[in-house]
N, C-alpha and C positions, 0 to 999 in steps of 0.2 A: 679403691677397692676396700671391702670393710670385710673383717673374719668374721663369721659365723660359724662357734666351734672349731671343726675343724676345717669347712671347706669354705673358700673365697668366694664372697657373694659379690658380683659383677653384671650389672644390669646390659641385655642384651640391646644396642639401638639400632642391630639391623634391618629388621622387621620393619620398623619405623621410617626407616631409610628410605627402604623398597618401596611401601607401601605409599611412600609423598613422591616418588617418582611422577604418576601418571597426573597427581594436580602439578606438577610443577610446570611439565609437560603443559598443559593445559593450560596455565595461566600463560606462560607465555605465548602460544598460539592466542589465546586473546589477546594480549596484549601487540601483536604483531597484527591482527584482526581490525581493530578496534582503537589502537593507538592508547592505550590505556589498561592499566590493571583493573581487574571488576573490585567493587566495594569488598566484597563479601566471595567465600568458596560456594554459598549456595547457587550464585549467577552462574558460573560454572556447570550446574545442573540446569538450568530453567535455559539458560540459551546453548543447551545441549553440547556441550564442551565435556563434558562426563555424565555416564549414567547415574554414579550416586559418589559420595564423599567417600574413599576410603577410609579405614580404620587404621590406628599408626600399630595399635596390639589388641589384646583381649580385651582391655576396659577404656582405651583410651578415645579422645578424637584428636584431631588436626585441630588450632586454632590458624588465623591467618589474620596479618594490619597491611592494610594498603597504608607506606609511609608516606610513596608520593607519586606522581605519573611515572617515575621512572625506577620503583622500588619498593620492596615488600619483604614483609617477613612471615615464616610459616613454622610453629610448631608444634610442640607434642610432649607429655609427660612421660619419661620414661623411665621413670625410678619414683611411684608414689611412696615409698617407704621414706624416702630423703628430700622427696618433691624436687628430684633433678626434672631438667627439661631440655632438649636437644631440639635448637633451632638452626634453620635456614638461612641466609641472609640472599636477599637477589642479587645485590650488588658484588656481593665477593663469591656467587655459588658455592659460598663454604659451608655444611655443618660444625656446629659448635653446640658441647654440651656446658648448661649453666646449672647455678643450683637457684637460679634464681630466674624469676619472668624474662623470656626475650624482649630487648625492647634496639631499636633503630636509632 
């Protein structure tokens, strides 16, 4: 948390949260489909698994790595003032926030 003045400025990641709900949703029904994670979150859209890529906030997107048949990572900037970034892991369905790129 960093002061600004007087009041604590604390980046919100639930929005962000909510909003990767229905790809996460989704990839895994592909992935149970399909036996496989898709390359990319646009497959997702093209073999109609979601109508379009949610937004994680106001400016941001969703990034997404297929690491391997059995794993992926998904995430989203959610502090550009400090370039934090709050990722996904498949393997441990845990959120983690990094100040640095997610990486598998």
């Amino acid at each position: 948390m960093l002061l600004i003045g007087v009041k604590a400025y604390k980046p919100d990641t639930t929005i962000g949260i909510n909003n990767a709900q229905p790809i996460i949703t989704a990839l895994e029904i592909y992935k149970k489909e399909t036996g496989d994670y898709p390359q990319s979150l646009n497959s997702l859209v093209t073999h109609n698994y979601l109508l379009a890529i949610p937004s994680p906030n106001s400016e941001g997107i969703f990034e997404y790595q297929r690491v391997s048949q059995e794993k992926y990572v998904l995430w989203y900037m959610y502090d550009p003032l400090f370039l934090s970034f709050n990722c996904y892991y498949s393997n441990t369905k845990q959120w983690n926030t990094n100040s640095d790129l997610c990486y598998e």
